[in-house]
Each structure stands twice: as structure tokens, then as C-alpha cells.
C-alpha positions in Angstrom: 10.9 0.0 -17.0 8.0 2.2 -18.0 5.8 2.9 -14.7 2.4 4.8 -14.3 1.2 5.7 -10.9 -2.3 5.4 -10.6 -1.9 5.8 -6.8 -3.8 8.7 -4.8 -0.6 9.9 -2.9 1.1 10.0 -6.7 3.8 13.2 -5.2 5.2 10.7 -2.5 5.1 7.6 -4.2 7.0 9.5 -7.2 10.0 10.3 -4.7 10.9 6.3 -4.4 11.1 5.6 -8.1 14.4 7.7 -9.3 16.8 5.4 -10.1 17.2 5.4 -14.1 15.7 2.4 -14.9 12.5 3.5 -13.8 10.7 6.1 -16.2 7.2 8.0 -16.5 5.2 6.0 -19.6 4.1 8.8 -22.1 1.7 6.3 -22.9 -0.6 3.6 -22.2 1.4 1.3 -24.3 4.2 2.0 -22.9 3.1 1.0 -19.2 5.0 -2.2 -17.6 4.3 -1.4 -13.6 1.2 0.4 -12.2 1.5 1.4 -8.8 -2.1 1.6 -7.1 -3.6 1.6 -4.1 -6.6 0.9 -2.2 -8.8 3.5 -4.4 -7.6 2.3 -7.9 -10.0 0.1 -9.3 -7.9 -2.0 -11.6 -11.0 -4.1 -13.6 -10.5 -6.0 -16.7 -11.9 -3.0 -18.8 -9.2 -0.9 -17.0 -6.3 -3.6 -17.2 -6.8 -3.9 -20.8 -5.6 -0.4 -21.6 -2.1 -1.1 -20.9 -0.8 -3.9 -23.5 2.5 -4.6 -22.2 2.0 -4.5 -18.3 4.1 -7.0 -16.6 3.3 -6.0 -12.7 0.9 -4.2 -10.4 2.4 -2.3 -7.4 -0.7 -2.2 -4.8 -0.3 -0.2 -2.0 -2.9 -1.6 0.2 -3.9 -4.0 2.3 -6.1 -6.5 0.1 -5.9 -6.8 -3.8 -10.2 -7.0 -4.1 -9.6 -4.1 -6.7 -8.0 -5.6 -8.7 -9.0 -8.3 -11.4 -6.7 -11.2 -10.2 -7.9 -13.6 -13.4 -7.4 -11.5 -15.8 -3.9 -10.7 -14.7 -3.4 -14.3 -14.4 -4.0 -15.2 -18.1 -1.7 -12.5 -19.4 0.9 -13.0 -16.6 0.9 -9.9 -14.8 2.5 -10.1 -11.6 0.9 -8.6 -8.5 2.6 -7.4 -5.5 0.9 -6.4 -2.4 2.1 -4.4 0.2 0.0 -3.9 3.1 1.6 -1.3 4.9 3.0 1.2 2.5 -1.1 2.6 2.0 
């Protein structure tokens, strides 16, 4: 799977994504998992850049920055976890 890391601490979230089936995207079309946290701001206009995401990482403890209903309707998965900020 393709992954972007929009996440501050990008160096130390990079170190738990090496296994092979998890690559850098080159581009936004590639993307199919964004790993944010609580400083990504994940709106609709910024959602819509990446055609074939399938899930959100987010590294915090709510998900306010992100726009749930649009990742609803285009069934993105989102998957919270509170203590890994």
C-alpha cells in the first residue's frame, strides 16, 4: 500500500512502516493511507487530492480535523489512535 505521512513527527512515524508492503507514494494519486495527526487538517478540499485513499491513520486524540462525511461517501476508513500523538 501507497502511504503519505502528513504527520508532524513524519522521522518517527516513518520508523514503524518498513515492512514491504508499505511504500512512500511519489504521488498524490498514488496515496491509499495518510497518517496524520492532531495538526493535519484533513478538509474536503484537502481529501480530494488523493483519488484512491482507502484510510486515514490519525494520531490524535479526536478526529475534529478531519472531514468525517466526506470520507464516508467515498468509503475511506478512519482509524483513531489516541495515544500514539
Amino acid at each position: 500500500m501507497k502511504i503519505k505521512i502528513l504527520h508532524k513527527n513524519k522521522e518517527q512515524i516513518t520508523k514503524h512502516f518498513t515492512e514491504p508492503q508499505y511504500q512512500t507514494a511519489n504521488s498524490n494519486d498514488e496515496v491509499e493511507i495518510i497518517i496524520s495527526g492532531s495538526t493535519t487538517d484533513l478538509s474536503k478540499e484537502q481529501l480530494i487530492q488523493y483519488p484512491n485513499l482507502k484510510h486515514i491513520i490519525h494520531c490524535c486524540n479526536g478526529t475534529n480535523t478531519i472531514h468525517k462525511d466526506y470520507c464516508k461517501q467515498h468509503n475511506i476508513q478512519i482509524f483513531n489512535s489516541p495515544t500514539a500523538n
